[in-house]
C-alpha positions in Angstrom: 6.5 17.1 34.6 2.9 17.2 33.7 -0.4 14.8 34.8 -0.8 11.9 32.7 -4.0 10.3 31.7 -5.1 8.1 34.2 -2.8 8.6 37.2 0.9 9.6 37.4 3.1 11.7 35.9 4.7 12.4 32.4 8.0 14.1 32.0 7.9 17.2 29.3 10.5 18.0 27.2 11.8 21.4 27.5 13.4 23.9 25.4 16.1 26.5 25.8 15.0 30.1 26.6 18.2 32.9 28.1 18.5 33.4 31.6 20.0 36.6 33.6 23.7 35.1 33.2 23.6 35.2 29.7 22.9 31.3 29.1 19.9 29.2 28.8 17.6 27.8 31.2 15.0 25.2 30.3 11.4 26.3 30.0 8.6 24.2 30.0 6.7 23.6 26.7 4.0 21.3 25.7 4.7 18.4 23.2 2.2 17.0 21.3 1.6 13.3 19.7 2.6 10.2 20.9 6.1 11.6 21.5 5.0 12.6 24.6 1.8 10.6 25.9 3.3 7.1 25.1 7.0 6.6 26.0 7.3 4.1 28.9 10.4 5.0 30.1 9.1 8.6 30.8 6.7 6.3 33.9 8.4 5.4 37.3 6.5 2.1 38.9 3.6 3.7 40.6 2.6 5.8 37.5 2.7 2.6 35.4 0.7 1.0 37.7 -1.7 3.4 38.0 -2.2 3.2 34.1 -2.2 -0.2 33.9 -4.7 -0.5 36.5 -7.6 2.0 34.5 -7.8 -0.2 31.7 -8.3 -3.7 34.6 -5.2 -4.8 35.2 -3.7 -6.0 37.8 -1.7 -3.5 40.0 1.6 -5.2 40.2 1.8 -4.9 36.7 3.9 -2.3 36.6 6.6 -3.7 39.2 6.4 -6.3 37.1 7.1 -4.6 33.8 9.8 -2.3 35.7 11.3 -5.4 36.5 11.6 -6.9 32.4 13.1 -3.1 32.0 15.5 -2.3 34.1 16.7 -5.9 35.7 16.3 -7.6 32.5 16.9 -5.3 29.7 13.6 -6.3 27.4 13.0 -4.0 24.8 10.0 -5.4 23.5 6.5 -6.4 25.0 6.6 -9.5 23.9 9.1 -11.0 25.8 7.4 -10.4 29.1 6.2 -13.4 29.6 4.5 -13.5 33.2 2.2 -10.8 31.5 -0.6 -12.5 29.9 -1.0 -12.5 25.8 -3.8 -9.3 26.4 -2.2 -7.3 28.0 1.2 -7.4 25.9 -1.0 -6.6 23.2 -2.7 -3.4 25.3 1.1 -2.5 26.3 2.7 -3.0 22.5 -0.4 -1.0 21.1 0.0 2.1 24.0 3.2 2.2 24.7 6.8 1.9 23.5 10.2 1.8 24.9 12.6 2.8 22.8 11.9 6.0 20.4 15.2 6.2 18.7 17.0 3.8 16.7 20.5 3.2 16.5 22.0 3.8 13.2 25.6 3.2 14.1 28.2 1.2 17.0 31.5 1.3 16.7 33.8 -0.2 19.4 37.7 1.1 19.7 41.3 -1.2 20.6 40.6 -0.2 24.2 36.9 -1.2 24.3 35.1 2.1 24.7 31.7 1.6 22.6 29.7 4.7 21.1 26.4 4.5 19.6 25.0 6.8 17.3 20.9 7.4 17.7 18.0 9.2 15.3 15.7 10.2 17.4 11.8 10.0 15.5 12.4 13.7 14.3 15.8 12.6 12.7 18.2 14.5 15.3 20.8 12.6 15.7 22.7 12.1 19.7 25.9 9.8 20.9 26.3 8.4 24.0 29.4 6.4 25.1 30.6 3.3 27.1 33.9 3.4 28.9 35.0 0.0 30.3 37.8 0.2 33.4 39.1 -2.9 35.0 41.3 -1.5 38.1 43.2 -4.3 40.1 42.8 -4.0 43.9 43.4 -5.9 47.0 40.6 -6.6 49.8 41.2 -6.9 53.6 42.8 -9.9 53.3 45.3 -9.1 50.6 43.6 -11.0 48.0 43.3 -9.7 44.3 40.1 -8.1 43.1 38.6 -6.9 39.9 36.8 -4.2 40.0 34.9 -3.6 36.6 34.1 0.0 36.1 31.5 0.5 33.2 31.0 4.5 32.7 28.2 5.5 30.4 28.3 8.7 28.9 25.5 10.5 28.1 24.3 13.6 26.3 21.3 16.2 27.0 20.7 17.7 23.4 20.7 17.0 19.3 23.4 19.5 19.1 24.7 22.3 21.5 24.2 25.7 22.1 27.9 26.7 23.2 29.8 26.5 20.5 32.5 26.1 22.0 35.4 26.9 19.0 37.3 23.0 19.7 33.9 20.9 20.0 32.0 19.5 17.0 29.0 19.5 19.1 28.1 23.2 18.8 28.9 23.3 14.7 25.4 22.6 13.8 24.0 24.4 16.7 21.6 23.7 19.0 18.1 21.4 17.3 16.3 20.6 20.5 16.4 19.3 23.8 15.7 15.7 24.6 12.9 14.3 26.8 13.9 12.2 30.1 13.0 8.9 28.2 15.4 9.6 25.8 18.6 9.9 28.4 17.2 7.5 29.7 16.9 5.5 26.8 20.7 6.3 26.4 21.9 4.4 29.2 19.6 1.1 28.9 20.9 1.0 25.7 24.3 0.7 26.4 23.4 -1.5 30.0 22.2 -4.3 26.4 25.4 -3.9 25.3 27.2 -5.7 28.5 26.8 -9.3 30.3 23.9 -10.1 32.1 26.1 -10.1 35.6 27.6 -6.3 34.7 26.0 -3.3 34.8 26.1 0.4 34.7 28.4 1.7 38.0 29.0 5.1 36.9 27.4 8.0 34.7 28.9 11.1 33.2 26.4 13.8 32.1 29.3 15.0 29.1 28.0 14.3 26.2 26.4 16.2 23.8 24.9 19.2 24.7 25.0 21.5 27.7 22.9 20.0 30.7 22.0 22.4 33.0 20.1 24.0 29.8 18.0 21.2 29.8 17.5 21.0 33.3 14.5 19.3 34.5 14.9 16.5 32.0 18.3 16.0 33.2 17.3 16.0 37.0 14.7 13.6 36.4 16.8 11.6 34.4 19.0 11.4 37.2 16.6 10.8 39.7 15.9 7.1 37.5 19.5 6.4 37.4 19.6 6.6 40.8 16.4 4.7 41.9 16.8 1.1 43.0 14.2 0.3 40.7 16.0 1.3 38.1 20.0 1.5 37.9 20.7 2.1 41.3 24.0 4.2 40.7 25.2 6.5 43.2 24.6 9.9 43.5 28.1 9.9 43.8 28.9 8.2 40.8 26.7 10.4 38.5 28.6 13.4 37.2 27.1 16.5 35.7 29.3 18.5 33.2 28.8 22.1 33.0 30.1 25.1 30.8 29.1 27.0 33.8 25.4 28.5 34.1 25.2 30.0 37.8 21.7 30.0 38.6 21.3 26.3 37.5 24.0 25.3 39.8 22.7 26.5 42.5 19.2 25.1 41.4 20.8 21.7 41.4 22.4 22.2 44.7 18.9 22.6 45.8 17.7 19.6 44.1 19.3 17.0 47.3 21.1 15.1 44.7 24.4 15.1 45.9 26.4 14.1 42.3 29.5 15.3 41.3 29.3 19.4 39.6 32.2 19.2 36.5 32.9 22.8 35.6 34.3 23.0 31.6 36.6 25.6 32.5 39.0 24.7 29.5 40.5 28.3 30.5 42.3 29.7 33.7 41.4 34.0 32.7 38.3 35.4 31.3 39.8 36.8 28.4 40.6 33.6 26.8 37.7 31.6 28.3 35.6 34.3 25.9 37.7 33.0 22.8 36.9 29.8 22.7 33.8 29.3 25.0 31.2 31.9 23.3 28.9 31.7 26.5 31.9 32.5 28.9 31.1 36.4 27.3 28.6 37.1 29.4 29.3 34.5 32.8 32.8 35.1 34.3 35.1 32.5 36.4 34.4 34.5 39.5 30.7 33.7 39.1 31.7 29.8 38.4 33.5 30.3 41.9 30.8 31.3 43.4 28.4 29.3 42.3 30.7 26.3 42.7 31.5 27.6 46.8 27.4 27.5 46.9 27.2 23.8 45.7 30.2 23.0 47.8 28.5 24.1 50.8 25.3 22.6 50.2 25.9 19.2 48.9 29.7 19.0 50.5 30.7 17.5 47.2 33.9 19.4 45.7 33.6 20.6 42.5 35.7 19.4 39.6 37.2 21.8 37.0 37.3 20.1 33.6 40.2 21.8 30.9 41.0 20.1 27.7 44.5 21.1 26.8 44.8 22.9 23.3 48.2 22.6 22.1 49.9 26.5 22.6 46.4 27.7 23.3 46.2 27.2 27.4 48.8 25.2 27.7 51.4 27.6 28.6 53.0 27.3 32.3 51.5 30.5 33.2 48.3 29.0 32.5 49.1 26.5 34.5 50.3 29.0 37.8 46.5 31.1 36.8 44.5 27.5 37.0 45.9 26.8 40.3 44.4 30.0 41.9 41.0 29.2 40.4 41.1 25.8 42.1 42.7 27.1 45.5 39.5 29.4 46.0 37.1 26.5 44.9 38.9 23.6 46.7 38.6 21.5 43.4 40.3 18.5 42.0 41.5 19.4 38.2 41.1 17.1 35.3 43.3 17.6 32.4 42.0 15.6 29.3 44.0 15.4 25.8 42.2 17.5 22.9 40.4 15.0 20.1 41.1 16.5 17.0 38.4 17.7 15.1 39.3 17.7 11.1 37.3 21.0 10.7 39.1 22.8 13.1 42.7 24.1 13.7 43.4 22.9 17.2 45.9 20.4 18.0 46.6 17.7 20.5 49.1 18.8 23.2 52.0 16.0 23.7 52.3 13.6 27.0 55.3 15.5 27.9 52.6 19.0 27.8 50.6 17.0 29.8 52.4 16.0 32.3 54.8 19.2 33.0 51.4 21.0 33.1 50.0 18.7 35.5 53.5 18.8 37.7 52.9 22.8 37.8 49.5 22.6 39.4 50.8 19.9 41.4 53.8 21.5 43.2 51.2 24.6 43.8 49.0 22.0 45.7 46.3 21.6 43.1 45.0 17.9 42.7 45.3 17.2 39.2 45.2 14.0 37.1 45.6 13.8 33.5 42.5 11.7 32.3 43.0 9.1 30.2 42.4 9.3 26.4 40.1 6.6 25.2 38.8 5.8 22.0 40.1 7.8 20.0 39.8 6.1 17.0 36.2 5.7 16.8 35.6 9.9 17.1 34.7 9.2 20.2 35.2 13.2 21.0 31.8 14.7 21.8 29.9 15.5 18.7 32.1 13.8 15.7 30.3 10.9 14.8 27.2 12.5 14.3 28.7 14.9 12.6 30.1 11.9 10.2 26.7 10.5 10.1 25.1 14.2 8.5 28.2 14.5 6.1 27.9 11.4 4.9 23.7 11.7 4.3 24.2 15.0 2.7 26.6 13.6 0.0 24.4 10.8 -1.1 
């Protein structure tokens, strides 16, 4: 982060640059233009009062326009209306809330939505709702609804792992996004539901790799998880990593206590360096170890992510390999069905795949769950609709 102009601070958007492990790290670099002085969401309530407050108005301004924000979902000055007509003017003439727009929304049989953003520089970013409505009984025996609304979010336009099944990584990595614009993610999809629901959980798997980004996702989190703001969890906030060592234990230092997701995807190095390019030069004994680390100092168990790739590492001796991993980590496994990418020759495994896998890991006293495949129809595999979106501009 970095002073703003009259009181406060401004979050900076950060590139990638390599680290020891052979990954990325984010490094701080400056950003000029409005980009960076004027987004509103990059402002927690102090800072905004602070500003608002140089220029002669009142303090409590900025709780108030927190407030319109976050509890009310206004994206546009205007419709503030215990601010007075001035200073709605000052606000839509200095600041802004959104900075992308949203170019597509499609919503699949099973209700999962996914947006499609272009950002001002014309990168383009997804981010997903998933909607869960679990039956359950309180004290008294009496049916409840609990109503589950997971948002998805990525970190980057693009991805530098290229991993060889994602359509994330085809394009590459363009550029990290700013705070304001994960942000931006989530209030955007918190428009899309009634005003009585609201976000209750987060998942940091969408495109791009987050701990490359890192101090834009941390303070991203940090907003999710201010009352001010969202008021999720730490424990409901999930942070999906190919594996970068140093940055995991960074965020075990950070106090957050969210859940770490490893994308293993594979249970030996050898094939983890087929189809994750970045495993080359980070092996799974160093994702134990870093995973023991954050263990210890959050005492959050890790969670070992592996989409199954038909005949790829689906085989029951992968199975009987992924069950030692977890056994030295203590982690829960989630198996998740492959979304095909046209591009690319991997296939979806069948339920029967699925589940023998999951039985294997099971009698070896591995908690694993298959995760539910949802919305499928609407690409909603990271990276594949703004893939869609570029193919489609580049053949008009």
């Amino acid at each position: 982060m970095v002073p703003a102009p009259g009181g406060g601070m401004l979050f900076q958007m950060t590139e990638p640059g390599p680290d020891t492990a052979g990954g990325t790290e984010a490094t701080s670099v400056g950003v000029a233009g409005p980009l960076a002085q004027h987004s509103l969401l990059a402002l927690d309530p102090q800072s905004i009062s602070q500003r608002v407050a140089a220029v002669g108005m009142p303090a409590f301004r900025g709780r108030q326009i927190v407030e319109w924000l976050y509890q009310k979902r206004k994206t546009d000055f205007t419709q503030m209306t215990n601010l007075s007509a001035g200073d709605r003017a000052w606000l839509t003439e200095n600041f802004r809330i959104y900075s992308g727009e949203q170019v597509r929304h499609l919503t699949a049989t099973d209700g999962t939505e996914k947006l499609l953003v272009r950002w001002r520089d014309g990168g383009l970013t997804e981010t997903v709702m998933i909607p869960c409505d679990d039956d359950d009984a309180d004290d008294f025996g009496r049916t409840i609804v609990k109503h589950r609304r997971t948002a998805c979010l990525s970190t980057q336009v693009g991805c530098p792992v290229g991993c060889a099944f994602c359509a994330s990584g085809l394009a590459g990595l363009k550029r990290n996004l700013a705070a304001d614009e994960i942000i931006e993610q989530a209030l955007r999809l918190c428009q899309m539901l009634p005003a009585e629901r609201r976000l209750t959980n987060v998942v940091f798997m969408g495109m791009g790799e987050p701990l490359a980004n890192f101090d834009a996702a941390v303070a991203a989190i940090r907003v999710l998880m201010a009352p001010w703001a969202f008021n999720i969890s730490a424990r409901k906030i999930t942070v999906s990593t190919v594996g970068l060592p140093p940055q995991m234990r960074k965020l075990a230092d950070e106090g957050l206590p969210v859940t770490l997701a490893i994308s293993l995807h594979a249970p030996n190095d050898a094939l983890r360096r087929e189809i994750i390019p970045w495993a080359r030069g980070i092996g799974i004994d160093e994702l134990v170890q870093a995973g023991k680390y954050y263990f210890d100092k959050t005492g959050r168990e890790v969670t070992l992510e592996y989409i199954m790739l038909d005949g790829v590492n689906t085989l029951p001796e992968h199975a009987r390999e992924l069950a030692a991993v977890s056994r030295r980590l203590r982690a829960n496994v989630n198996l998740i069905y492959y979304n095909e990418v046209p591009e690319l020759n991997f296939r979806r495994p069948a339920g029967a795949t699925m589940l023998a896998f999951q039985n294997i890991l099971r009698q070896l006293h591995v908690n694993a769950h298959v995760r539910k495949s949802r919305g499928r129809e609407i690409a909603a595999a990271c990276g594949q609709l703004a893939r869609q979106d570029r193919q489609m501009t580049e053949a008009t």
